[in-house]
BAFI-777745 format. One line per 5 residues: their letters; for each residue x, y, z of N, C-alpha, C, O. Coordinates in steps of 0.1 Angstrom, whole numbers, always signed. Example, Ala and Ser with C-alpha at 12.3 -4.5 7.8 and 13.67 -1.06 7.14 Angstrom:
2
as = +132,-57,+78,+123,-45,+78,+132,-33,+78,+142,-33,+85; +128,-22,+71,+137,-11,+71,+129,+0,+79,+134,+11,+80 $
# end
This chain:
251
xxxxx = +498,+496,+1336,+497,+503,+1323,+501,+517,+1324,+508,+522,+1315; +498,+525,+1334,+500,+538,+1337,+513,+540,+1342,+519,+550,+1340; +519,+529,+1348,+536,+531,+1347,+540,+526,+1340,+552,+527,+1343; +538,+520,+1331,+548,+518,+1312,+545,+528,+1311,+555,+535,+1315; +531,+539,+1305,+533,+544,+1302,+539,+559,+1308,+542,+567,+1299 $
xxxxx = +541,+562,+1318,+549,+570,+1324,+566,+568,+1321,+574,+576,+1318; +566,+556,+1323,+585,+554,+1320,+584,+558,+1305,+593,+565,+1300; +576,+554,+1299,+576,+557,+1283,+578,+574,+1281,+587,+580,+1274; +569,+578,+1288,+570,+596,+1289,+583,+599,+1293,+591,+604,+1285; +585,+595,+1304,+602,+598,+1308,+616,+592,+1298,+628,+596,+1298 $
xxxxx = +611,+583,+1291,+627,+577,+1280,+621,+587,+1272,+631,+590,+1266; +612,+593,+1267,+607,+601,+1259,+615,+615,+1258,+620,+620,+1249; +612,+620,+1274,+613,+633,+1275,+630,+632,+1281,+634,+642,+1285; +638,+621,+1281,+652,+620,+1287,+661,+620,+1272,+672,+625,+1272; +656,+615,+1262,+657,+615,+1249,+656,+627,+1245,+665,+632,+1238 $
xxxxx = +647,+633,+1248,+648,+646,+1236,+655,+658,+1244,+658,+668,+1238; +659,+657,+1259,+667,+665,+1265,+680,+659,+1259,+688,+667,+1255; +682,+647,+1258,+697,+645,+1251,+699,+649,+1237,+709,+648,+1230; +689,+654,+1235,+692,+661,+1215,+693,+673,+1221,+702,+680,+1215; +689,+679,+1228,+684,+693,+1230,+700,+694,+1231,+707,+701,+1224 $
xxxxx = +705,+685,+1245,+716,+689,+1253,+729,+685,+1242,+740,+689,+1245; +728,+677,+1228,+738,+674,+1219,+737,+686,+1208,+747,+689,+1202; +728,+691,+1206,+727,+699,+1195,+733,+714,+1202,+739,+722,+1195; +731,+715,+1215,+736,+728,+1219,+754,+729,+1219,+761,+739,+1216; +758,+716,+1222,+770,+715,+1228,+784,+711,+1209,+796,+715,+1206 $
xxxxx = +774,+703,+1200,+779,+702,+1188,+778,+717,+1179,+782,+717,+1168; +773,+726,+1184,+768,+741,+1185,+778,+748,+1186,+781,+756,+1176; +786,+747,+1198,+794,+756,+1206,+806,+749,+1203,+816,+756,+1202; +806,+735,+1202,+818,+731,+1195,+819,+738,+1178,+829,+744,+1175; +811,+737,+1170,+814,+740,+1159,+815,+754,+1158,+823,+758,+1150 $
xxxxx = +808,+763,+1167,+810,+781,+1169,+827,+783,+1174,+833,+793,+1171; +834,+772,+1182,+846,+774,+1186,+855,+766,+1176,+867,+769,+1176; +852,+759,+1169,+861,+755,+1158,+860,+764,+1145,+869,+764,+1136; +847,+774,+1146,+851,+784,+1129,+859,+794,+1137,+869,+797,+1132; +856,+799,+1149,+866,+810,+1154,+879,+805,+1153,+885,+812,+1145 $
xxxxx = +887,+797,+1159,+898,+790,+1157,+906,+793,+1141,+918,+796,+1139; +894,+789,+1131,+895,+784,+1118,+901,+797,+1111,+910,+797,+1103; +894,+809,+1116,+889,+827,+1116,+904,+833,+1118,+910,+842,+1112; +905,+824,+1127,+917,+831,+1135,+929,+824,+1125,+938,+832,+1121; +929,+812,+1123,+944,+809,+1117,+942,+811,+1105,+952,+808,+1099 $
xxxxx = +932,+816,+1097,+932,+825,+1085,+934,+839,+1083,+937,+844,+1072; +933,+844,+1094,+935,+858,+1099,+947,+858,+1104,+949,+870,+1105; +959,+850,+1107,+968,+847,+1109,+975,+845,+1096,+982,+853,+1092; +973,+834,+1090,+979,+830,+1079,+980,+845,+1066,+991,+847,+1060; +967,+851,+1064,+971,+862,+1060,+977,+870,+1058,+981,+876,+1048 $
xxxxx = +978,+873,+1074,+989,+885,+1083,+1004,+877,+1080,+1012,+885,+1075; +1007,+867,+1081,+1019,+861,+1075,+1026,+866,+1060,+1037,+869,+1056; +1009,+864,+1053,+1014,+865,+1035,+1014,+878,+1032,+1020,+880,+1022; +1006,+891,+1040,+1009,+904,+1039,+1024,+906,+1046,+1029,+915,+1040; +1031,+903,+1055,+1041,+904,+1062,+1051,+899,+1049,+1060,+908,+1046 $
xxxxx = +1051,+887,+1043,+1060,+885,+1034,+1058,+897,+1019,+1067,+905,+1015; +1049,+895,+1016,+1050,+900,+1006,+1055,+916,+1011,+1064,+920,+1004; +1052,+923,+1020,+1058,+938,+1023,+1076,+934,+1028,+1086,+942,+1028; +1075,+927,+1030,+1092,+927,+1032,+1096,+925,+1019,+1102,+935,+1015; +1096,+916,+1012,+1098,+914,+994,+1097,+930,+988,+1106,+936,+981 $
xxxxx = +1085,+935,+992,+1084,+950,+983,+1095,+962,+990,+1099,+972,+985; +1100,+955,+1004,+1110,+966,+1005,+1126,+958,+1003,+1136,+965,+1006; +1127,+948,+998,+1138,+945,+996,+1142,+948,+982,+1154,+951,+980; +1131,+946,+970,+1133,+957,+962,+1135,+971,+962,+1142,+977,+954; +1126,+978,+975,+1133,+990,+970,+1144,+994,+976,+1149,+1004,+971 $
xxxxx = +1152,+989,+988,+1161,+988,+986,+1175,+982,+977,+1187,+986,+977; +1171,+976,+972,+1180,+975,+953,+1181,+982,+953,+1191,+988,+955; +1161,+989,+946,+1168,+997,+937,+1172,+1013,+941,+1174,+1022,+932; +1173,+1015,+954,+1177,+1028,+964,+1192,+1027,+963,+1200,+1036,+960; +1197,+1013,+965,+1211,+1014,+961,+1217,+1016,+954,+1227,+1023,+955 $
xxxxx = +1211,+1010,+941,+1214,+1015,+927,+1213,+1027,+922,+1221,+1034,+915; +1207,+1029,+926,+1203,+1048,+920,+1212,+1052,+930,+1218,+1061,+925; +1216,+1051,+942,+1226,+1061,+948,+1241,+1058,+946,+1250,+1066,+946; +1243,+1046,+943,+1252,+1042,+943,+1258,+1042,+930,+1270,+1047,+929; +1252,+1038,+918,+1251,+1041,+906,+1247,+1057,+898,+1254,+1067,+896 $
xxxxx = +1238,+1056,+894,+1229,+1065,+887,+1234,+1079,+893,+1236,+1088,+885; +1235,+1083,+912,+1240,+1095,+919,+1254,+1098,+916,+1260,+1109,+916; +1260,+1084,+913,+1276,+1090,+912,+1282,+1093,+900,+1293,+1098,+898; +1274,+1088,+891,+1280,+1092,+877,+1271,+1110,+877,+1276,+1118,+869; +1264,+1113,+880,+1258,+1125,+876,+1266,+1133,+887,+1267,+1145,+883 $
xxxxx = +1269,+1132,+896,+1275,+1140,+907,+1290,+1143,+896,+1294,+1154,+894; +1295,+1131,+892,+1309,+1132,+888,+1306,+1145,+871,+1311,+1155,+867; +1295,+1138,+867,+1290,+1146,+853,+1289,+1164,+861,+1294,+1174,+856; +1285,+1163,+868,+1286,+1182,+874,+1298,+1184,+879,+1300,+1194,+885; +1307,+1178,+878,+1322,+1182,+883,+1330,+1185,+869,+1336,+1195,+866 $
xxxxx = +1327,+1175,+863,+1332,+1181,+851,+1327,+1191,+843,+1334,+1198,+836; +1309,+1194,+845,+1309,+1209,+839,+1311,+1221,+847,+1310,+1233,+842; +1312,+1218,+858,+1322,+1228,+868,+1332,+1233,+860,+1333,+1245,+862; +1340,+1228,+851,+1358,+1228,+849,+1353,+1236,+839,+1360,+1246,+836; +1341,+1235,+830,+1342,+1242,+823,+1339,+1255,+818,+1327,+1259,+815 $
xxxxx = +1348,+1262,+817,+1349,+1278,+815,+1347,+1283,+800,+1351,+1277,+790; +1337,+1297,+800,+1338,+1300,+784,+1331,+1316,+784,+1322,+1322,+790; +1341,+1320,+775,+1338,+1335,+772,+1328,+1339,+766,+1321,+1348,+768; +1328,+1330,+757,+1309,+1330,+750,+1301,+1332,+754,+1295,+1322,+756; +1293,+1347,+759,+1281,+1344,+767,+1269,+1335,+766,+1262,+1330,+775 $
xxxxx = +1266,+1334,+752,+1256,+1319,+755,+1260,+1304,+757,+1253,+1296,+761; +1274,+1303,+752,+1279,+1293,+754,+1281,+1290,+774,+1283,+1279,+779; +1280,+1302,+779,+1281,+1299,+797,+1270,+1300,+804,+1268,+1297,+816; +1260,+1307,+794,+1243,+1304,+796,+1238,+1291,+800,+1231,+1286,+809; +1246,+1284,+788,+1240,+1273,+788,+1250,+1258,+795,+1248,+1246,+798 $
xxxxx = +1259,+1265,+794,+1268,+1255,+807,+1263,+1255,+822,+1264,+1247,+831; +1257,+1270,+820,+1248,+1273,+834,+1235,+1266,+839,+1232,+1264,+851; +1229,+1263,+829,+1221,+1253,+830,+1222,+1244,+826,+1213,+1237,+829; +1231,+1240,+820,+1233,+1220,+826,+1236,+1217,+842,+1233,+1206,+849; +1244,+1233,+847,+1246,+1228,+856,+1234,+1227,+866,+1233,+1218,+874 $
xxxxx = +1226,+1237,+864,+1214,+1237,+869,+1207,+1226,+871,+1203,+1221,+882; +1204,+1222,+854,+1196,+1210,+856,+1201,+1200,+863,+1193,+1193,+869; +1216,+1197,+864,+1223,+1186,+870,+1219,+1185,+885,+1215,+1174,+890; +1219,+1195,+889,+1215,+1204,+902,+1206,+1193,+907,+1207,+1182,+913; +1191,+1204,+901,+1178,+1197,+903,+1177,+1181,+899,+1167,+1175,+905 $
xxxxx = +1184,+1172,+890,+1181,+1160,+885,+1192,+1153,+904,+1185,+1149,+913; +1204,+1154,+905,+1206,+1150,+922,+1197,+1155,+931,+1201,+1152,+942; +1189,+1159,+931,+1184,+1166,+941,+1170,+1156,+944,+1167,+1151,+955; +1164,+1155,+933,+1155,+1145,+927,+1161,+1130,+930,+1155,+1120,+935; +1174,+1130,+927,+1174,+1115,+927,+1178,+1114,+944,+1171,+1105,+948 $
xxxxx = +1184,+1118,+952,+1185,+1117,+965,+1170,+1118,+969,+1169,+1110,+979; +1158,+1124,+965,+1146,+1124,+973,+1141,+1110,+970,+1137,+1103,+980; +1141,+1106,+961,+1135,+1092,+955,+1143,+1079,+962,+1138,+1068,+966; +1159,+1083,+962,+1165,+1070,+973,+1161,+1070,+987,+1160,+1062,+996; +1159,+1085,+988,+1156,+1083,+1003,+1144,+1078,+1006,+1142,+1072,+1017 $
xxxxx = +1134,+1079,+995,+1115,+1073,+998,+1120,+1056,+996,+1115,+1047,+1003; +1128,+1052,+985,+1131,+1036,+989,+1136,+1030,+995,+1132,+1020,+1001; +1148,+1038,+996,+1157,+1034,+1011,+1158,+1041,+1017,+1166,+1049,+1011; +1153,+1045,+1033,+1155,+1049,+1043,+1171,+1045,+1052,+1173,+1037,+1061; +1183,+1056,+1044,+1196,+1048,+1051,+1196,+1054,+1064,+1201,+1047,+1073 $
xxxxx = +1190,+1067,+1070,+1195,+1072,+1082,+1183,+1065,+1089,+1186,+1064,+1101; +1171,+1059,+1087,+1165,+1051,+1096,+1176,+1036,+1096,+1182,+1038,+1106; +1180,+1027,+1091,+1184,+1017,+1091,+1204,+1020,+1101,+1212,+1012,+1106; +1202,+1033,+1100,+1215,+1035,+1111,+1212,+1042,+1119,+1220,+1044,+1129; +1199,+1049,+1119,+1202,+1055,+1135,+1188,+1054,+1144,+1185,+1060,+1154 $
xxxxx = +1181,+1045,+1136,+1166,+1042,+1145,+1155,+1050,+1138,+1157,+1055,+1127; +1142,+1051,+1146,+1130,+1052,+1136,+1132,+1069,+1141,+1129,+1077,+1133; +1136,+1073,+1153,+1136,+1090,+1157,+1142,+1095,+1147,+1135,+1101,+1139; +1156,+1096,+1144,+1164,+1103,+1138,+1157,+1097,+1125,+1152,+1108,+1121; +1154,+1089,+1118,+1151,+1088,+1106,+1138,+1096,+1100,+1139,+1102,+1090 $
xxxxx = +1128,+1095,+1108,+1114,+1106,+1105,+1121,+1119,+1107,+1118,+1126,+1097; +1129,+1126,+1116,+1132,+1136,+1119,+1140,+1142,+1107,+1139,+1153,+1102; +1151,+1129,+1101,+1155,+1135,+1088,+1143,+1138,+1078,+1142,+1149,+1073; +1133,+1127,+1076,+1124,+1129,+1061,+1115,+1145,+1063,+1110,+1152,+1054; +1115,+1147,+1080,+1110,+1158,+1084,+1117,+1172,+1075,+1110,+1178,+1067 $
xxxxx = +1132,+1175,+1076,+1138,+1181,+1077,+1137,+1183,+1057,+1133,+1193,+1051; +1142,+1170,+1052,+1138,+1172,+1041,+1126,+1175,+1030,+1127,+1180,+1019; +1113,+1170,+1039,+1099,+1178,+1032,+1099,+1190,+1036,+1093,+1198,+1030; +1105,+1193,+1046,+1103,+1212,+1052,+1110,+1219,+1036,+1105,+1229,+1030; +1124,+1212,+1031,+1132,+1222,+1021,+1122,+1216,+1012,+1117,+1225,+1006 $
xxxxx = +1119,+1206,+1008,+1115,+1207,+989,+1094,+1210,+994,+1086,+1207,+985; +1088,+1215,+1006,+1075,+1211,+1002,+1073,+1231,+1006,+1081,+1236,+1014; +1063,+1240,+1001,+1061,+1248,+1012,+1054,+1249,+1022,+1054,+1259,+1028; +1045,+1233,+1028,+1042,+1234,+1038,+1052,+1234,+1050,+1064,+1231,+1049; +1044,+1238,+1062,+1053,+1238,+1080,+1055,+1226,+1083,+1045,+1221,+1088 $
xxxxx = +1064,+1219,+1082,+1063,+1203,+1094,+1071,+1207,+1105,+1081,+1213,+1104; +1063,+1201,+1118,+1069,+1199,+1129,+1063,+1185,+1136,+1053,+1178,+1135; +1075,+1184,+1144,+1078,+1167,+1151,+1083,+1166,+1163,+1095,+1169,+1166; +1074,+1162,+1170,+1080,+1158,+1188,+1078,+1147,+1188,+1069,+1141,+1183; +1092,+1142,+1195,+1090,+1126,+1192,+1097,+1122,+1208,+1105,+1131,+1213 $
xxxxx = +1094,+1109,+1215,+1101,+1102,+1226,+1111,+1096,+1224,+1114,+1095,+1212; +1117,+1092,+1232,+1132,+1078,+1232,+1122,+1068,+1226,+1114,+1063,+1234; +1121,+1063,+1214,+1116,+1050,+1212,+1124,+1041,+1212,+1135,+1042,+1206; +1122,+1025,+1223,+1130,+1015,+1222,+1122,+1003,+1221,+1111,+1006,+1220; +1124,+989,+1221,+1120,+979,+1219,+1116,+974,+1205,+1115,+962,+1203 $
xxxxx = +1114,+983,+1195,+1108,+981,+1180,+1120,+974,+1177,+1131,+976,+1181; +1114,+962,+1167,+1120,+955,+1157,+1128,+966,+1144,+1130,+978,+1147; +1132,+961,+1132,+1135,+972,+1121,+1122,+969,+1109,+1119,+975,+1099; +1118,+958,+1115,+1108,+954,+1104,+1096,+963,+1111,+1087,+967,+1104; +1096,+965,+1119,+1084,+979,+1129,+1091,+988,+1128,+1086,+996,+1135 $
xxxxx = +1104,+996,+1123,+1102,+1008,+1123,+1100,+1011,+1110,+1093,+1021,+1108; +1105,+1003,+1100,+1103,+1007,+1086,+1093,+1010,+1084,+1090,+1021,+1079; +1082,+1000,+1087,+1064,+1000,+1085,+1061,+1012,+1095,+1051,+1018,+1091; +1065,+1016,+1103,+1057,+1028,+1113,+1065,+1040,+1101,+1060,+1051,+1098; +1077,+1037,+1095,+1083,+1051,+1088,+1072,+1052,+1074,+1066,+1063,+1071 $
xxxxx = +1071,+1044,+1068,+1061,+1042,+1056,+1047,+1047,+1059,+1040,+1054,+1052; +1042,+1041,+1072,+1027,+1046,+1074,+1032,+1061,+1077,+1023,+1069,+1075; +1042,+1065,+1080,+1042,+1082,+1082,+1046,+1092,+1063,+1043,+1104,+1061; +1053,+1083,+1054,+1055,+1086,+1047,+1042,+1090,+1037,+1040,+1100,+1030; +1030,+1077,+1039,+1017,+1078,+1032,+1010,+1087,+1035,+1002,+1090,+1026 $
xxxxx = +1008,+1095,+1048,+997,+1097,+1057,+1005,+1113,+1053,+998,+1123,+1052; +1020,+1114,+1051,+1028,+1128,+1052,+1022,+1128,+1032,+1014,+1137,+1028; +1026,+1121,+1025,+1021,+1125,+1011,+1004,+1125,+1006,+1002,+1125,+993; +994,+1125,+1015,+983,+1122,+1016,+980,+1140,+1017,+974,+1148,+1010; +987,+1142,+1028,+986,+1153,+1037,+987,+1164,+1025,+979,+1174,+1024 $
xxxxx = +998,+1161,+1018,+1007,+1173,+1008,+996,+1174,+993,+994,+1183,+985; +991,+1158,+993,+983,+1160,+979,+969,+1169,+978,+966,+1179,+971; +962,+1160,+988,+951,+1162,+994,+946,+1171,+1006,+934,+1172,+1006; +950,+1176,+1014,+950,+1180,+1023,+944,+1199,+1022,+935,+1206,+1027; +953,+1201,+1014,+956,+1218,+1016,+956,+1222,+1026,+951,+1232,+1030 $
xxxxx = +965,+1212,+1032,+969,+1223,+1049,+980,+1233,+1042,+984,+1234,+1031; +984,+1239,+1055,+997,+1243,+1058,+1005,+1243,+1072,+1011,+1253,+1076; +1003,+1233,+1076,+1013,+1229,+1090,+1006,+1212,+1093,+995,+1208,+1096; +1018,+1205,+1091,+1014,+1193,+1094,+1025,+1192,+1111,+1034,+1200,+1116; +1022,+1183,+1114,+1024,+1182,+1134,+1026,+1165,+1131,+1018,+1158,+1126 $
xxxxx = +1039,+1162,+1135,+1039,+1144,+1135,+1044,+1147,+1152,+1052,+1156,+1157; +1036,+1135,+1159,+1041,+1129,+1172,+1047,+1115,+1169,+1045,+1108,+1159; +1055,+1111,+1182,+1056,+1097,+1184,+1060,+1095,+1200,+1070,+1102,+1205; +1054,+1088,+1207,+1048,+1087,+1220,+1051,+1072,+1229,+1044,+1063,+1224; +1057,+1068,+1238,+1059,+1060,+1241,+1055,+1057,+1255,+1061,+1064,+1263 $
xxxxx = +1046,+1048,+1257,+1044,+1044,+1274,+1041,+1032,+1276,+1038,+1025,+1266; +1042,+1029,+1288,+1047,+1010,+1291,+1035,+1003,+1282,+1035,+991,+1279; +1027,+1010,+1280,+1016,+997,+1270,+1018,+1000,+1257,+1010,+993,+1251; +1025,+1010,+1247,+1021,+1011,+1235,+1030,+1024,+1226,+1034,+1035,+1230; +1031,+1021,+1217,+1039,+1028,+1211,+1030,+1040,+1202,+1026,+1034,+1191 $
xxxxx = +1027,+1052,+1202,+1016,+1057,+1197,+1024,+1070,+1182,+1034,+1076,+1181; +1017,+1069,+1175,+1025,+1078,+1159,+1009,+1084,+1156,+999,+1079,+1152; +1013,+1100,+1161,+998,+1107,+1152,+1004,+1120,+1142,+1014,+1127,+1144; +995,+1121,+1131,+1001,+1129,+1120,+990,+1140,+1118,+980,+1137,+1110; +990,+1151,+1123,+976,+1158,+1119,+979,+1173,+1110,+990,+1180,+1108 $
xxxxx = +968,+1175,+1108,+969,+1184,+1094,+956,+1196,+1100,+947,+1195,+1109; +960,+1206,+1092,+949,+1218,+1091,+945,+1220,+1083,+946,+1232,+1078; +940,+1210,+1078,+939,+1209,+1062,+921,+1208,+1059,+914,+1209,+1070; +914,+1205,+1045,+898,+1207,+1047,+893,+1196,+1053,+883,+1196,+1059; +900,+1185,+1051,+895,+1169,+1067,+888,+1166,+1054,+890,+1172,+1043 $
xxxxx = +878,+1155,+1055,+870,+1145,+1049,+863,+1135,+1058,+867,+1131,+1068; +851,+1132,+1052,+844,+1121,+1056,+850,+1111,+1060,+856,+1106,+1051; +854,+1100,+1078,+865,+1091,+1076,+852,+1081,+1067,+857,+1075,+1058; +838,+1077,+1067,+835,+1069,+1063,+836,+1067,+1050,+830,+1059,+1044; +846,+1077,+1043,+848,+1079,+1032,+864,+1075,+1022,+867,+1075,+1010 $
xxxxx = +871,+1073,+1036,+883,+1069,+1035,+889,+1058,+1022,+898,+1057,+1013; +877,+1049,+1026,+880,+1036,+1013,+879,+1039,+995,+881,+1031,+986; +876,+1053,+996,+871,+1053,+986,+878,+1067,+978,+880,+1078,+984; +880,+1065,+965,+886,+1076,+957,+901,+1075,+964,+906,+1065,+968; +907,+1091,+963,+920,+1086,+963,+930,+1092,+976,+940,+1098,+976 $
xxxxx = +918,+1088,+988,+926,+1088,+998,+935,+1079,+1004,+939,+1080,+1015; +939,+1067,+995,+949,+1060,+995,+954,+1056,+1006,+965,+1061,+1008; +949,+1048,+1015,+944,+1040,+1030,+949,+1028,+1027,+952,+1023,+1038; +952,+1022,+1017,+953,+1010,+1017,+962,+1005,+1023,+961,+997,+1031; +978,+1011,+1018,+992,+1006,+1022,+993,+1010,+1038,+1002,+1005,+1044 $
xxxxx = +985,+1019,+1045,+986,+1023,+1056,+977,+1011,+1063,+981,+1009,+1075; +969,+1005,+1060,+961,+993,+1063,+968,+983,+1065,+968,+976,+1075; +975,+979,+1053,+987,+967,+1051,+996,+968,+1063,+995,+958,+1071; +1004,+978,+1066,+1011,+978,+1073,+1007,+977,+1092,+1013,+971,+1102; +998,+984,+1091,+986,+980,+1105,+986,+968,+1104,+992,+962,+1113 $
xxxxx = +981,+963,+1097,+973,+947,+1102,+990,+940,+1102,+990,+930,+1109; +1001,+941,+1098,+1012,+931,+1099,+1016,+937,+1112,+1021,+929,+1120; +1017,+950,+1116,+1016,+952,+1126,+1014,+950,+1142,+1021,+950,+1152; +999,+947,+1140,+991,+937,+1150,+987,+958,+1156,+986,+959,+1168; +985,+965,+1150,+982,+978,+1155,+969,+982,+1153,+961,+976,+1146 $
xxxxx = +967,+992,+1159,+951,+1004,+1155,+950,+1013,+1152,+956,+1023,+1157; +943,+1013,+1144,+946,+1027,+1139,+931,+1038,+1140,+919,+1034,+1137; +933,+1049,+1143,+915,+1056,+1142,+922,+1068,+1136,+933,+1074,+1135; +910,+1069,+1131,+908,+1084,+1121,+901,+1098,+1124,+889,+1097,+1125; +906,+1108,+1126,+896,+1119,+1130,+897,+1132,+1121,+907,+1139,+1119 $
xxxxx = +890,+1132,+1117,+887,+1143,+1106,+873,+1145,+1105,+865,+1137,+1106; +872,+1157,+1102,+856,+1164,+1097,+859,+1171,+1087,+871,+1174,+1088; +853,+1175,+1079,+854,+1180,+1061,+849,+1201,+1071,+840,+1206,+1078; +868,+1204,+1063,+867,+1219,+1066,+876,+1223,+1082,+880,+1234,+1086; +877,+1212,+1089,+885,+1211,+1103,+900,+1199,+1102,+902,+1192,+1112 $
xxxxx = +908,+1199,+1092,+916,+1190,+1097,+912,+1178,+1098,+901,+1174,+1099; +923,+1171,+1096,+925,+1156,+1101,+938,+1151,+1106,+949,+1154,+1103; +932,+1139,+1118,+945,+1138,+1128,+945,+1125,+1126,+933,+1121,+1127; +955,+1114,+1123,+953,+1095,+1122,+964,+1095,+1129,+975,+1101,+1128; +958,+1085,+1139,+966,+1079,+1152,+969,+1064,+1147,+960,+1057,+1142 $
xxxxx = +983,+1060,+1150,+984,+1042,+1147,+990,+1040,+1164,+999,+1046,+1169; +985,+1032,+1168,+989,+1023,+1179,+995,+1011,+1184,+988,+1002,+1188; +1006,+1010,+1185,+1012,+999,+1185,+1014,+994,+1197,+1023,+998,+1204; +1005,+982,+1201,+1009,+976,+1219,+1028,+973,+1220,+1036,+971,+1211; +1031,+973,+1232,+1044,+973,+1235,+1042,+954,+1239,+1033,+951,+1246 $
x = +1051,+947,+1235,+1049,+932,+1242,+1056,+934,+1252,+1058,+925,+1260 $
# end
């Protein structure tokens, strides 16, 4: 009787080690099937942000073409012709003076606007010479300082330099709106693990846990990180500047 009931104890206690030992293991299976799950949704997204940002720059390439190619060359031609024209009338040359003027300022405008859609000197001469031009150009139309040291960058895709030029473009008009610096500093940094872009300002800085919110306008610089596969950190203190680093591993 005392060994039935002993074997009984033991199918008892060999039994409920087999739930113990199924419930841990259907556990760690289902913990490794939502990560999996996590992951190819976290993937799959990174896909549908990846398309949809290529689409938004294939439009603005249109319409970068169009406005230069169109819209720049008839108004270029429109100031040639009021070039020609001469007049003894002093207000009559007043005001030829200022059409030409305005014509002036309206190309001047529309070259700044093709250049924010389409980037042609990045698309012909790489992501250096391309920031170095937008550099060159916010120095004449902004009165803040920009300066830019930058490395030999090689290995980037065009679909990574465009997005590293846009996160510099947001982070450079972030800087101009909000900031009230007056000297913004762009790097770009290259070593065998990682391709590094920091943009810092001397400007009043802000709360970063504050970033998401109102109109520090983080988002499209987010978008472009996560299709990236990059990192990005934030350093700023309210009254000291702010410096944002994006990181891009080298494959």
């Amino acid at each position: 009787m005392k060994y039935m009931l002993f074997c009984g104890i033991l199918v008892i206690l060999f039994l409920a080690i087999s739930v113990i030992i199924f419930f841990i293991v259907y556990q760690k299976r289902l913990l490794a099937q939502q990560i999996r799950l996590q992951s190819v949704q976290h993937e799959y997204q990174r896909e549908l942000l990846t398309s949809s940002i290529a689409a938004q720059e294939k439009e603005r390439v249109r319409i970068g073409h169009d406005l230069h190619d169109e819209i720049g060359s008839s108004l270029s031609t429109a100031k040639l012709l009021v070039n020609q024209l001469n007049h003894t009338d002093p207000e009559k040359e007043q005001l030829v003076n200022s059409v030409k003027e305005i014509l002036s300022h309206t190309i001047q405008n529309l070259k700044n606007i093709s250049l924010n859609l389409y980037p042609s000197v990045l698309t012909k001469f790489g992501l250096v010479e391309g920031l170095q031009y937008l550099v060159s150009v916010l120095s004449q139309a902004s009165p803040l300082t920009f300066t830019f040291d930058a490395d030999e960058i090689s290995g980037l895709e065009l679909q990574q330099e465009l997005a590293l030029y846009r996160i510099v473009q947001e982070l450079v008009n972030n800087a101009i709106k909000h900031s009230g610096a007056s000297d913004v500093h762009l790097e770009l940094r290259q070593t065998a693990r990682f391709i590094q872009l920091s943009v810092r300002d001397n400007g009043c800085g802000f709360d970063p846990r504050e970033a998401g919110k109102g109109g520090i306008g983080l988002k499209s610089i987010e978008a472009r990180k996560e299709m990236l596969k990059a990192e990005m950190q934030i350093q700023s203190v309210p009254g000291e500047g702010t410096c944002i680093i994006v990181r891009l591993p080298v494959l």
